[in-house]
PyMOL Python script that loads the backbone (N, CA, C, O; Angstrom):
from pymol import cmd

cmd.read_pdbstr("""\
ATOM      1  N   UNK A   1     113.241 118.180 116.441  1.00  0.00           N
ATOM      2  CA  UNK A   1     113.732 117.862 115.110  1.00  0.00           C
ATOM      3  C   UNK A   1     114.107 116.388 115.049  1.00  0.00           C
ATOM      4  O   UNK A   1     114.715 115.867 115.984  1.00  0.00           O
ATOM      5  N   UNK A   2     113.841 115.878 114.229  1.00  0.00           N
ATOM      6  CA  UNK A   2     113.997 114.354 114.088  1.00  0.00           C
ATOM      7  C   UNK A   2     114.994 114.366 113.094  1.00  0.00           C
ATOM      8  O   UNK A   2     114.987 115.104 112.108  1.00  0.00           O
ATOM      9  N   UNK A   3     116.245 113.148 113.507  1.00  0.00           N
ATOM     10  CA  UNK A   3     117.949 112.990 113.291  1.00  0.00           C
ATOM     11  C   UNK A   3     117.111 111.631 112.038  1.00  0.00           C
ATOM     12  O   UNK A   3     116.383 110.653 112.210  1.00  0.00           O
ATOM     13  N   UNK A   4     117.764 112.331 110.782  1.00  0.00           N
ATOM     14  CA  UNK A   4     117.370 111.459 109.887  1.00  0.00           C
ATOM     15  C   UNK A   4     118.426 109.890 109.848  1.00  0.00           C
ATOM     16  O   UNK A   4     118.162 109.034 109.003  1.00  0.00           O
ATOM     17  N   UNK A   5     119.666 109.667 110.912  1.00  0.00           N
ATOM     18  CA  UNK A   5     120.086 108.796 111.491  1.00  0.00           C
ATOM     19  C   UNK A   5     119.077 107.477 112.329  1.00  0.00           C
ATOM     20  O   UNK A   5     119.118 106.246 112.319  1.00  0.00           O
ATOM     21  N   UNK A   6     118.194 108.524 113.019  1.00  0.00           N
ATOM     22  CA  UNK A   6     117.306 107.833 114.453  1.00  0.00           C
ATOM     23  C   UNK A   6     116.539 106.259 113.469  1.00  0.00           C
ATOM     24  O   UNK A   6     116.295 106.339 112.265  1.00  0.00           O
ATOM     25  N   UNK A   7     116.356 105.352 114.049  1.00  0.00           N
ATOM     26  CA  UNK A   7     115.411 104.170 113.384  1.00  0.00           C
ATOM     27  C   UNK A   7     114.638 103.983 114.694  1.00  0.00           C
ATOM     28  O   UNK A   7     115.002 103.683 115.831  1.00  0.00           O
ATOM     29  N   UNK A   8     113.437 104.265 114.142  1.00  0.00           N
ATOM     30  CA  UNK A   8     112.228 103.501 114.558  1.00  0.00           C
ATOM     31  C   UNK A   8     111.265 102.844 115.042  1.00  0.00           C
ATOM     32  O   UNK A   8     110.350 102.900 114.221  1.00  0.00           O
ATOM     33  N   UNK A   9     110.926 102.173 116.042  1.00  0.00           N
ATOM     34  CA  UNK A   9     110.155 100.892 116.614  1.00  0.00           C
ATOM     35  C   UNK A   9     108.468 101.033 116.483  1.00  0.00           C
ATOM     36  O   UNK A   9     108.142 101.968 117.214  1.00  0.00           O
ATOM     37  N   UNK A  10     107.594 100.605 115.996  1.00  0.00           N
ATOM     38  CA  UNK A  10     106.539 100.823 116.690  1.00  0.00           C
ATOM     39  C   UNK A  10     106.127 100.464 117.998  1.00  0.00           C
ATOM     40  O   UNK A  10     106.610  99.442 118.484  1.00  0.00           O
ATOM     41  N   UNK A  11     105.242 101.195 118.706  1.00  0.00           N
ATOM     42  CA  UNK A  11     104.858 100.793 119.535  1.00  0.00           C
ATOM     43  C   UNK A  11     104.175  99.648 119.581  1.00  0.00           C
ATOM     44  O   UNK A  11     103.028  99.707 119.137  1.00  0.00           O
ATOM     45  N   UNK A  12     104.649  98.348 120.100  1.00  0.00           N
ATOM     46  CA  UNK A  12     103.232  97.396 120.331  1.00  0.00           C
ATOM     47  C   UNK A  12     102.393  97.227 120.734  1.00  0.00           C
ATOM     48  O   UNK A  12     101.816  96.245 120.267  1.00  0.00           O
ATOM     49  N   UNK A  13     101.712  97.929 121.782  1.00  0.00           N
ATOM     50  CA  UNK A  13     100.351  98.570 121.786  1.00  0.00           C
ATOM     51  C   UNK A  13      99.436  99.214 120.647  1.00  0.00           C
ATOM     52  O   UNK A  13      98.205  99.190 120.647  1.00  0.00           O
ATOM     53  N   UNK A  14     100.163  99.729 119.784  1.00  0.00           N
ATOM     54  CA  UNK A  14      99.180  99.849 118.512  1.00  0.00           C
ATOM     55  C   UNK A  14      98.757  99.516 117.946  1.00  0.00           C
ATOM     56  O   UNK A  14      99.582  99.239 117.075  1.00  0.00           O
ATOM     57  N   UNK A  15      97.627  99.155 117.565  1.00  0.00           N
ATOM     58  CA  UNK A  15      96.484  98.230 116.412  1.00  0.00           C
ATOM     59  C   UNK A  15      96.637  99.018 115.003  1.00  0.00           C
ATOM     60  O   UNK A  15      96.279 100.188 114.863  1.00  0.00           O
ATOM     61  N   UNK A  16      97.222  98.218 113.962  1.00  0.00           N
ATOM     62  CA  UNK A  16      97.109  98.637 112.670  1.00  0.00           C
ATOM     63  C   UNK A  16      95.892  98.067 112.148  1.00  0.00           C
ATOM     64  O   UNK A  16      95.824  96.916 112.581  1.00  0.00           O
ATOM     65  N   UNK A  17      94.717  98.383 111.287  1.00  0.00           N
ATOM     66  CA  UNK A  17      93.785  98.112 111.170  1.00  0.00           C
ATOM     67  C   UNK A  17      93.303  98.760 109.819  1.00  0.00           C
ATOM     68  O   UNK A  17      93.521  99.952 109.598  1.00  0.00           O
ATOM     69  N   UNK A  18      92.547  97.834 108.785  1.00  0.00           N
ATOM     70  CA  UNK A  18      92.198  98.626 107.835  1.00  0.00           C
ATOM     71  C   UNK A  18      90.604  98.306 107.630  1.00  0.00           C
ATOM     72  O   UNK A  18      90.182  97.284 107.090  1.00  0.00           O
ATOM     73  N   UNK A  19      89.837  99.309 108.129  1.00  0.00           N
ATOM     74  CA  UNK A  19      87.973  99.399 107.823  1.00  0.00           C
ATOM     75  C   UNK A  19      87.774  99.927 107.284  1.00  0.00           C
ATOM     76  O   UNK A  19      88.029 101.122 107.430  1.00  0.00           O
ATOM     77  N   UNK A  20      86.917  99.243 105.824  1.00  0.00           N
ATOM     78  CA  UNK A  20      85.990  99.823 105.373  1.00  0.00           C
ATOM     79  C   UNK A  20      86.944 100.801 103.888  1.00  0.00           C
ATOM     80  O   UNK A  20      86.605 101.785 103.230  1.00  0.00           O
ATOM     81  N   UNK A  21      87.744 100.243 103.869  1.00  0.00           N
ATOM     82  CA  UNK A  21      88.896 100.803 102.688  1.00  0.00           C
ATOM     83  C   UNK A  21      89.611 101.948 103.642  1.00  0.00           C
ATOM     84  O   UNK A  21      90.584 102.524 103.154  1.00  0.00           O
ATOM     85  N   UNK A  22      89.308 102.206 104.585  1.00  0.00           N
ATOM     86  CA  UNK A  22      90.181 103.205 105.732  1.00  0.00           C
ATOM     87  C   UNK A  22      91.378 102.575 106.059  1.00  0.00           C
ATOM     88  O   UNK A  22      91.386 101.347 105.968  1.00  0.00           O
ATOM     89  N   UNK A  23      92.894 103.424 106.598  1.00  0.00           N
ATOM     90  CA  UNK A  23      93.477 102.290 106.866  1.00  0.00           C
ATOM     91  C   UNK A  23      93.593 103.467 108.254  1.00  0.00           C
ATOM     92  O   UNK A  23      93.564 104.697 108.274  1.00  0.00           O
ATOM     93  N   UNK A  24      93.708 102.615 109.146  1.00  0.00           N
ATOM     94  CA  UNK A  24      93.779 103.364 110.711  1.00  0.00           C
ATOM     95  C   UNK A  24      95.068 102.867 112.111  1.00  0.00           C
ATOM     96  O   UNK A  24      95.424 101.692 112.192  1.00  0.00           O
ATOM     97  N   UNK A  25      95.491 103.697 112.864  1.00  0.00           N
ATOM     98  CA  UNK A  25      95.954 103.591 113.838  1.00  0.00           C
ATOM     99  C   UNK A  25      95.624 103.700 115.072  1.00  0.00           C
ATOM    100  O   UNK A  25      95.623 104.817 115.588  1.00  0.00           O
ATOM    101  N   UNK A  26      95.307 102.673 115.735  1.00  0.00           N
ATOM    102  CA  UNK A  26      94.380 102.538 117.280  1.00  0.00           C
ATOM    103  C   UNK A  26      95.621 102.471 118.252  1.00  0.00           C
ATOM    104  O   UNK A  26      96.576 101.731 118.014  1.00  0.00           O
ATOM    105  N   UNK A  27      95.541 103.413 119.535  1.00  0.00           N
ATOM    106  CA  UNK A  27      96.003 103.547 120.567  1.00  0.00           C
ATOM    107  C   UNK A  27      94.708 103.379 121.550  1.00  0.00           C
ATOM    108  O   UNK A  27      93.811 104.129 121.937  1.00  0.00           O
ATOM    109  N   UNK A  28      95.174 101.618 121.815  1.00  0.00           N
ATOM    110  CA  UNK A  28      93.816 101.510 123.250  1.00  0.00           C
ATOM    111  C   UNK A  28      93.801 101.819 123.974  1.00  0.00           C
ATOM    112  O   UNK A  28      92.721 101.741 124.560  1.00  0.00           O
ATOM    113  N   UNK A  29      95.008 102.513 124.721  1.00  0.00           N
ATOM    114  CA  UNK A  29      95.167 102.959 126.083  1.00  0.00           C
ATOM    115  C   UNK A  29      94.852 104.512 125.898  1.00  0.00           C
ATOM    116  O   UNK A  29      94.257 105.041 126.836  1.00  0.00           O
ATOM    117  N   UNK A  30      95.239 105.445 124.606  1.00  0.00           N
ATOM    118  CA  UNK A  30      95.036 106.938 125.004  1.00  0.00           C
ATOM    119  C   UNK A  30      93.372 106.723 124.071  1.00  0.00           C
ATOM    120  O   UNK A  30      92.821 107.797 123.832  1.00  0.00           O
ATOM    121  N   UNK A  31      92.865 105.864 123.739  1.00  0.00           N
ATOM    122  CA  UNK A  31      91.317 105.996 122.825  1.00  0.00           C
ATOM    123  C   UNK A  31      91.640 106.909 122.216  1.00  0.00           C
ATOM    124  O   UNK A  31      91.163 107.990 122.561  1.00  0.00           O
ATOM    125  N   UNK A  32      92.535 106.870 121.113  1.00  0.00           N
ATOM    126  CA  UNK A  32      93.080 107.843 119.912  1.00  0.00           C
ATOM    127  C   UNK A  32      93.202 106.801 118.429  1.00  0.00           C
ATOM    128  O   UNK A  32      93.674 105.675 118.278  1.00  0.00           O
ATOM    129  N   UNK A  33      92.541 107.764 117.468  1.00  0.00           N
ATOM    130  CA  UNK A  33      92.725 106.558 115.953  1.00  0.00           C
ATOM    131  C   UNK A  33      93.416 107.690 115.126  1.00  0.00           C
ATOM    132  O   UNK A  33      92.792 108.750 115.182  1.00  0.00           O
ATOM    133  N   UNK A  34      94.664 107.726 114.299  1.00  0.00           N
ATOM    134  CA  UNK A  34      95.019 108.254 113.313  1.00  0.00           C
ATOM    135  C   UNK A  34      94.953 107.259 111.932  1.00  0.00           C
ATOM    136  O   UNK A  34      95.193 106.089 111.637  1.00  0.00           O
ATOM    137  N   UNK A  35      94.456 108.528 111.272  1.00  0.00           N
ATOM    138  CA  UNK A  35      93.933 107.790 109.611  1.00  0.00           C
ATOM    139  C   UNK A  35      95.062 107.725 108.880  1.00  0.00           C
ATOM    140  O   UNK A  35      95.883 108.629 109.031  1.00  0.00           O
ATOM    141  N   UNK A  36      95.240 107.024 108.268  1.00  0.00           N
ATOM    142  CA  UNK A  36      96.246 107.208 107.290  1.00  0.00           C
ATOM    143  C   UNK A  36      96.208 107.035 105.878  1.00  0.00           C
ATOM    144  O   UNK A  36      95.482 106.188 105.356  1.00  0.00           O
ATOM    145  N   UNK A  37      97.135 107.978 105.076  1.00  0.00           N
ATOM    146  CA  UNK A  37      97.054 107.886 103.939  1.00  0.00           C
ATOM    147  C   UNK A  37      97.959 107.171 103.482  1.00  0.00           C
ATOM    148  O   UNK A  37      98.677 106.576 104.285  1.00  0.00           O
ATOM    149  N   UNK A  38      98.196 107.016 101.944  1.00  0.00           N
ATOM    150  CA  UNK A  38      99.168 105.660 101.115  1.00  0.00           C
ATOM    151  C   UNK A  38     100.336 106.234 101.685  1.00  0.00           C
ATOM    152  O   UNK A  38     101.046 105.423 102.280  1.00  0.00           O
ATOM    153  N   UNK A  39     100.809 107.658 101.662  1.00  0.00           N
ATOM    154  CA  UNK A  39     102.090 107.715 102.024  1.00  0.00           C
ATOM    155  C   UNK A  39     102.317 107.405 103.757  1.00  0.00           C
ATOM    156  O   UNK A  39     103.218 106.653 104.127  1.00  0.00           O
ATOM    157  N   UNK A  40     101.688 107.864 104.418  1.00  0.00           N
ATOM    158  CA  UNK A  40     101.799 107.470 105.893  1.00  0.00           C
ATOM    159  C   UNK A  40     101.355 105.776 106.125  1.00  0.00           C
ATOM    160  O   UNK A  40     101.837 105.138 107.061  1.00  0.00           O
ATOM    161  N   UNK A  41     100.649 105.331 105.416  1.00  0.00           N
ATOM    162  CA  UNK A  41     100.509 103.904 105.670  1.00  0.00           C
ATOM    163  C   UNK A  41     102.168 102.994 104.976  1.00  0.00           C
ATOM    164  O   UNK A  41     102.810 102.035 105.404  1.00  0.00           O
ATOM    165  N   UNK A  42     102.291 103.649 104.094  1.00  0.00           N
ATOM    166  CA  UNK A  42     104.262 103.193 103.940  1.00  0.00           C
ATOM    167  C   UNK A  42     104.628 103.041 104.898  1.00  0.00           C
ATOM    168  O   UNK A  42     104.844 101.986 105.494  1.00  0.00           O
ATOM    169  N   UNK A  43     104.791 104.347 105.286  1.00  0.00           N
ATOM    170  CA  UNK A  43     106.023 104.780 106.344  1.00  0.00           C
ATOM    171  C   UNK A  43     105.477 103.915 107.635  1.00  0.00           C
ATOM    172  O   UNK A  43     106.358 103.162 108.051  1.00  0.00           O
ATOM    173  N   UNK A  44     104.464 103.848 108.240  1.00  0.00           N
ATOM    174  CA  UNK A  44     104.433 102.857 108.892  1.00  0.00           C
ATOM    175  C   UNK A  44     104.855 101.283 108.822  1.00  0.00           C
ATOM    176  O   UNK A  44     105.371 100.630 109.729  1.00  0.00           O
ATOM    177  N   UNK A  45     104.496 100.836 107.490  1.00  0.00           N
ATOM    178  CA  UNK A  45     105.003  99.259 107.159  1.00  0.00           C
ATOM    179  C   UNK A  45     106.612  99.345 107.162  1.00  0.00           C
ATOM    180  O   UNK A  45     107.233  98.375 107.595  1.00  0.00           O
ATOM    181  N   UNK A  46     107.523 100.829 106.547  1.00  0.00           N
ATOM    182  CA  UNK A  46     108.791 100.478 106.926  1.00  0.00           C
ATOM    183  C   UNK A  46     109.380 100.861 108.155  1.00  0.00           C
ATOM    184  O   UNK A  46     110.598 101.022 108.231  1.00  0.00           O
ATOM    185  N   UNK A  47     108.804 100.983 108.896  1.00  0.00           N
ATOM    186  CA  UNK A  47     109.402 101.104 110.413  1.00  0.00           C
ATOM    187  C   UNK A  47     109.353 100.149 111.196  1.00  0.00           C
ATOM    188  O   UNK A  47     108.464  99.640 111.879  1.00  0.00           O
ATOM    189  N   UNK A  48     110.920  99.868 110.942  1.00  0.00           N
ATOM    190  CA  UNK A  48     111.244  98.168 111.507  1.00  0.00           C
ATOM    191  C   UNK A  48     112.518  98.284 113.022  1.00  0.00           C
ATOM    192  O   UNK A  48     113.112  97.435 113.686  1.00  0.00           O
ATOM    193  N   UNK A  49     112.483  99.319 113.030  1.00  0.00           N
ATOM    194  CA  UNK A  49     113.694  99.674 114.263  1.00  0.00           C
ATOM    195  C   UNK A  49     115.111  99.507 113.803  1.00  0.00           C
ATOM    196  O   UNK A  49     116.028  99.439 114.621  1.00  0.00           O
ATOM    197  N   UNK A  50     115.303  99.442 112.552  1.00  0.00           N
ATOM    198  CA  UNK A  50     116.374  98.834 112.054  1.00  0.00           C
ATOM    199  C   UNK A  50     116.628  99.871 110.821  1.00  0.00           C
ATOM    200  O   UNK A  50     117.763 100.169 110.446  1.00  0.00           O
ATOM    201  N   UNK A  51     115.573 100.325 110.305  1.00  0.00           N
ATOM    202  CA  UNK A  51     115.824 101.356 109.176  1.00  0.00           C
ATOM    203  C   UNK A  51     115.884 102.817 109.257  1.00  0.00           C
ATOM    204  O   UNK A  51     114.816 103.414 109.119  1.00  0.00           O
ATOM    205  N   UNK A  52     116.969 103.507 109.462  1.00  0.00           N
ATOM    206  CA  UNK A  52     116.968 105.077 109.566  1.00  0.00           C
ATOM    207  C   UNK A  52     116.060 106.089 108.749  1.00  0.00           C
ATOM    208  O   UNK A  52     115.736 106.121 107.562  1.00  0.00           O
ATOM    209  N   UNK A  53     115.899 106.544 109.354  1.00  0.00           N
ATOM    210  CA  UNK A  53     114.727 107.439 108.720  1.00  0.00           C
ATOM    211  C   UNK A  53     115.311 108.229 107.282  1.00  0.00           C
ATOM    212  O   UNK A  53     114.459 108.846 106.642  1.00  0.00           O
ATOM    213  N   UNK A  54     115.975 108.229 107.037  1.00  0.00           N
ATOM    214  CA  UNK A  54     116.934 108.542 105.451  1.00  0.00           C
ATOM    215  C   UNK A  54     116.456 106.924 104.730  1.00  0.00           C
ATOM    216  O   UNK A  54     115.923 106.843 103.623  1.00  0.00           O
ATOM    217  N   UNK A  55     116.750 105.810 105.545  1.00  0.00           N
ATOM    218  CA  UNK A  55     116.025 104.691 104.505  1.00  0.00           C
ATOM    219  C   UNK A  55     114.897 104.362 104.218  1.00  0.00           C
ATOM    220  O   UNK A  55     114.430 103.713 103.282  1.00  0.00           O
ATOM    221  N   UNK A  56     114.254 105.099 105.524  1.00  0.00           N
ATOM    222  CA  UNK A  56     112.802 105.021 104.627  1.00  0.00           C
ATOM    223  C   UNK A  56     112.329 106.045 103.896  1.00  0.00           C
ATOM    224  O   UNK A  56     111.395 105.839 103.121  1.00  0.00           O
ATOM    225  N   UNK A  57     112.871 107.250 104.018  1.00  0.00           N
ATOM    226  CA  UNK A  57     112.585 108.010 102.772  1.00  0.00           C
ATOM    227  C   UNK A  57     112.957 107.760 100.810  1.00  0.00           C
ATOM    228  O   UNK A  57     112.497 108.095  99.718  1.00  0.00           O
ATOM    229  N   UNK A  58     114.197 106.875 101.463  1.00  0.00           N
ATOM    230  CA  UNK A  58     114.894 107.048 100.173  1.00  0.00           C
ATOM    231  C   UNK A  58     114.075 105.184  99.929  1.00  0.00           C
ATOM    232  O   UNK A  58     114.117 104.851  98.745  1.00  0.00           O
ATOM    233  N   UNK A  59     113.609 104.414 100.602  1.00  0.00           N
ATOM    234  CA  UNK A  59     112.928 103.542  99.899  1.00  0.00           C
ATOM    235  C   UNK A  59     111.522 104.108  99.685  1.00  0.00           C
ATOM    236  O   UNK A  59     110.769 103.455  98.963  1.00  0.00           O
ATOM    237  N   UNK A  60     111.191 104.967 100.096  1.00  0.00           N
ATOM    238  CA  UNK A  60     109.262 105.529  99.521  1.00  0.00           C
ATOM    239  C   UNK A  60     109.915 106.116  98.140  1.00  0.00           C
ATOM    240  O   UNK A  60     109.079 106.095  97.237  1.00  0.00           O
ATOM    241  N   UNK A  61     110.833 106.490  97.847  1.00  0.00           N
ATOM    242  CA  UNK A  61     110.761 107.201  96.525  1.00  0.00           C
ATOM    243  C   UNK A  61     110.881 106.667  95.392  1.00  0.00           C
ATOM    244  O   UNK A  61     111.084 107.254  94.330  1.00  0.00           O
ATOM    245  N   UNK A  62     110.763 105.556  95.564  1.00  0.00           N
ATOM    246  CA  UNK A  62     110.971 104.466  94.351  1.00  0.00           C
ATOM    247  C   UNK A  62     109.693 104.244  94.062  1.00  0.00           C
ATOM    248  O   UNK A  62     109.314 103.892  92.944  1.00  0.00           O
ATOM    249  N   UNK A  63     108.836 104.459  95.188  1.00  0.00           N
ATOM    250  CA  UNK A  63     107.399 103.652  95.012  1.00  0.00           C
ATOM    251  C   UNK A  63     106.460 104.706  94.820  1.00  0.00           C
ATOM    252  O   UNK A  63     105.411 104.174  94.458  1.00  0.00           O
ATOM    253  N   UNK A  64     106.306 106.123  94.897  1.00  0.00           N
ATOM    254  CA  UNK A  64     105.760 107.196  94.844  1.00  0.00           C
ATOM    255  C   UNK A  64     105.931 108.321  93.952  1.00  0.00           C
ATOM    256  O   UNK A  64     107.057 108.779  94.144  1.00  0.00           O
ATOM    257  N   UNK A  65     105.392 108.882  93.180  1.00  0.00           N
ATOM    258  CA  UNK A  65     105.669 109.951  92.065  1.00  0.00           C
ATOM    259  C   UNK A  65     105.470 111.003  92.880  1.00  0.00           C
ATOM    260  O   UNK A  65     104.308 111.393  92.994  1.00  0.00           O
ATOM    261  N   UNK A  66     106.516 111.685  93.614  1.00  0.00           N
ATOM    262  CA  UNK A  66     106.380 112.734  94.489  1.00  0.00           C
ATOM    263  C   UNK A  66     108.166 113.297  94.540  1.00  0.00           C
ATOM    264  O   UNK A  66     109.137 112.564  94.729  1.00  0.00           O
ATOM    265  N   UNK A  67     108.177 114.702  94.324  1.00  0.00           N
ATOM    266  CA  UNK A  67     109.527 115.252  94.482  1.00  0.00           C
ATOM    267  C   UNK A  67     110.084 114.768  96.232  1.00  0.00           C
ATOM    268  O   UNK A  67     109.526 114.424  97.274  1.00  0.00           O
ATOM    269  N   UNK A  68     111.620 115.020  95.713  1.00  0.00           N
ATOM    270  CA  UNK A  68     111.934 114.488  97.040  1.00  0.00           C
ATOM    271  C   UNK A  68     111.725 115.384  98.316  1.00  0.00           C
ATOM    272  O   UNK A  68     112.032 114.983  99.439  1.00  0.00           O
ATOM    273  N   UNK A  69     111.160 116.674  98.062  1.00  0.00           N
ATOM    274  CA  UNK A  69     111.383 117.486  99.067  1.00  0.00           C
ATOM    275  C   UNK A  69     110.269 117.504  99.775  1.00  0.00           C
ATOM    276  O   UNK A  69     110.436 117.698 100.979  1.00  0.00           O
ATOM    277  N   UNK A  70     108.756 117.305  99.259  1.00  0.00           N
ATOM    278  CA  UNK A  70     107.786 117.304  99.254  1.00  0.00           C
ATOM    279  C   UNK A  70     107.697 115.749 100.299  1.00  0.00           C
ATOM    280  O   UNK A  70     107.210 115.857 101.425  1.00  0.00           O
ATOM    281  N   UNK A  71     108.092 114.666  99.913  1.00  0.00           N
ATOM    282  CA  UNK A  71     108.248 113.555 100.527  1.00  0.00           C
ATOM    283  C   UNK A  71     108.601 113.623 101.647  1.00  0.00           C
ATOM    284  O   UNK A  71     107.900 113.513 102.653  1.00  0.00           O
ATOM    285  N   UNK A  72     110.690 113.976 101.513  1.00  0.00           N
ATOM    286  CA  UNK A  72     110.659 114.092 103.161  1.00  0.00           C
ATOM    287  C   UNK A  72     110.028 114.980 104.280  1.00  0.00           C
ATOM    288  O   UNK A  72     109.910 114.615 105.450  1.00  0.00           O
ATOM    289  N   UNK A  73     109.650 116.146 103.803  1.00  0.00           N
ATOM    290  CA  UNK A  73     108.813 116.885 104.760  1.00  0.00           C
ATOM    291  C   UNK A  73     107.537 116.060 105.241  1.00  0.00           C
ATOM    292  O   UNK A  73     107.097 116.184 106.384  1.00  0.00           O
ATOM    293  N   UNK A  74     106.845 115.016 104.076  1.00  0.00           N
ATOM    294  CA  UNK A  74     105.724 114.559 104.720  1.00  0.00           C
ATOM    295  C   UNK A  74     105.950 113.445 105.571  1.00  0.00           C
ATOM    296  O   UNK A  74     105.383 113.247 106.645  1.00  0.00           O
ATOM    297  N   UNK A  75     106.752 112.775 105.068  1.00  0.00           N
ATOM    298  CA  UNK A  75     107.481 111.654 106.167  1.00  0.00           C
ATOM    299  C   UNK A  75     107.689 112.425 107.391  1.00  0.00           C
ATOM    300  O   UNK A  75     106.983 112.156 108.363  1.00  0.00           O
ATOM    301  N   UNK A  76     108.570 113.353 107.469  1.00  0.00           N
ATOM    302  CA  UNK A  76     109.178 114.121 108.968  1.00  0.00           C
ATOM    303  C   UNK A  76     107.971 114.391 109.605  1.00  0.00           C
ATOM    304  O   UNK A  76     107.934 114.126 110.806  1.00  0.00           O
ATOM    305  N   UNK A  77     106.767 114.952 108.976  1.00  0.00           N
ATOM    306  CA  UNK A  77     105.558 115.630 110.020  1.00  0.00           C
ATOM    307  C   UNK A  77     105.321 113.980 110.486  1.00  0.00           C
ATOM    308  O   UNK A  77     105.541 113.485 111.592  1.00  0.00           O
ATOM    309  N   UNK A  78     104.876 113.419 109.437  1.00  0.00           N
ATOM    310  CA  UNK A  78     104.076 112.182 109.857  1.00  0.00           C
ATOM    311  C   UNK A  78     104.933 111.313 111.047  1.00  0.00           C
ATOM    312  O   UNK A  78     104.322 110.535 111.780  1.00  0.00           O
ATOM    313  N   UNK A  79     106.339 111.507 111.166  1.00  0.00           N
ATOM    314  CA  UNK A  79     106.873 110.773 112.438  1.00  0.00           C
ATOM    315  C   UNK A  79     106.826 111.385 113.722  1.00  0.00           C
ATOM    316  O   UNK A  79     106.463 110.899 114.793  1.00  0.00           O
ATOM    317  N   UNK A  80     107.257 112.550 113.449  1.00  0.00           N
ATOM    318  CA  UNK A  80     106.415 113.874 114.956  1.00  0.00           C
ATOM    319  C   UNK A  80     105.549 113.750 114.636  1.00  0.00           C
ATOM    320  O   UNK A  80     105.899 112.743 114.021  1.00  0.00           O
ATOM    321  N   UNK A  81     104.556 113.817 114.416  1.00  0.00           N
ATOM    322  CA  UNK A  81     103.079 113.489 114.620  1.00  0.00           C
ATOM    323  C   UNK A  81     102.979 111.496 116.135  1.00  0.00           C
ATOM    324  O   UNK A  81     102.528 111.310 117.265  1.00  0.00           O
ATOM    325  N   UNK A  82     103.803 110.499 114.941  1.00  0.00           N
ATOM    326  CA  UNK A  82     103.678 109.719 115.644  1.00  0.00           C
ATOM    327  C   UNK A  82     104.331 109.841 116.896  1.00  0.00           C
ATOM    328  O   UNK A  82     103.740 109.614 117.952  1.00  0.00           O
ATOM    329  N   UNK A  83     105.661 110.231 116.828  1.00  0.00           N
ATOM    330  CA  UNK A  83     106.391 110.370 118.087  1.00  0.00           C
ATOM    331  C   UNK A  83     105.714 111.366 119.226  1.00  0.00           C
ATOM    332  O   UNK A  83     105.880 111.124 120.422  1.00  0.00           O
ATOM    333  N   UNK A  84     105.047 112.345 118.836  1.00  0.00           N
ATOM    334  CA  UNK A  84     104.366 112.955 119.842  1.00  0.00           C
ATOM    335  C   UNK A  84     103.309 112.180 120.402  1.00  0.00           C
ATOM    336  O   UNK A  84     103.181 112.603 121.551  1.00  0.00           O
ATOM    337  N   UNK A  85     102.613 111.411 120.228  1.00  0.00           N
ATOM    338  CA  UNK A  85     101.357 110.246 119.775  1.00  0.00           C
ATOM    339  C   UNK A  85     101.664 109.150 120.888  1.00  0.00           C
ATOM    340  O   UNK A  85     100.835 108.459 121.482  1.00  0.00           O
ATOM    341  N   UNK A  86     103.453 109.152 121.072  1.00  0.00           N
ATOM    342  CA  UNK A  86     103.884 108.024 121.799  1.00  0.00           C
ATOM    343  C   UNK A  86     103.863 106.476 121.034  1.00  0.00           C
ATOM    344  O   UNK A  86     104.346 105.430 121.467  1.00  0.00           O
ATOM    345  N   UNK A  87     103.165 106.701 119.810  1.00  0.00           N
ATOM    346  CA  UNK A  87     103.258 105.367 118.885  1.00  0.00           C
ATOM    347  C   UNK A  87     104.449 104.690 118.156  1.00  0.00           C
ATOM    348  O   UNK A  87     104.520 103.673 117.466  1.00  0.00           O
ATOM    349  N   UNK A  88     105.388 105.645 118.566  1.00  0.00           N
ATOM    350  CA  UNK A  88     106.770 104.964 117.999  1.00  0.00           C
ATOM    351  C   UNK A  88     107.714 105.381 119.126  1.00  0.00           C
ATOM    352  O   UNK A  88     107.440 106.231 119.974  1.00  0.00           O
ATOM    353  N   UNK A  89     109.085 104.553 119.027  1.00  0.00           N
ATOM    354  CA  UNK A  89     109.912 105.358 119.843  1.00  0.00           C
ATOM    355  C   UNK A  89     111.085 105.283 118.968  1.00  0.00           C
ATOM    356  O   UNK A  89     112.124 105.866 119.278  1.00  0.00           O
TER     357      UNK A  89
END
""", "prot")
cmd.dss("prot")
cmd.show_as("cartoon", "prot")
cmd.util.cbc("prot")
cmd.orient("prot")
């Protein structure tokens, strides 16, 4: 369960990259790419190690026509997703 307290880091090993109107996440060491969509490509640009995961929810909702419940659940998968991934800590 992820502590909507916890903030963030990306990993610097990860290549943010956008081909071809794709926007993607490269891990060179595990040869793994996750795609991302507008809402997961957010949540990546606000993960600064500094912003709790309550601030980046509550700053995507300004910018997104999406209920709030619907949001944070997709934020929460999309950070277990990364945190399992090893792309953030």
């Amino acid at each position: 369960m992820i502590n909507s307290n916890h903030c963030f880091s990306k990993n610097s090993t990860i290549i943010y990259k956008e081909l071809d109107g794709a926007t993607v996440l490269i891990d060179p060491y595990r040869r793994t790419i996750v795609n991302l969509n507008d809402t997961a490509r957010e949540v990546w640009h606000l993960l600064d190690g500094q912003r709790p995961v309550a601030g980046v929810i509550e700053a995507m909702r300004e910018g997104f026509d999406i209920d709030e419940v619907t949001l944070r659940k997709d934020v929460l998968s999309f950070l277990d997703e990364l945190a399992k991934r090893e792309m953030i800590a």
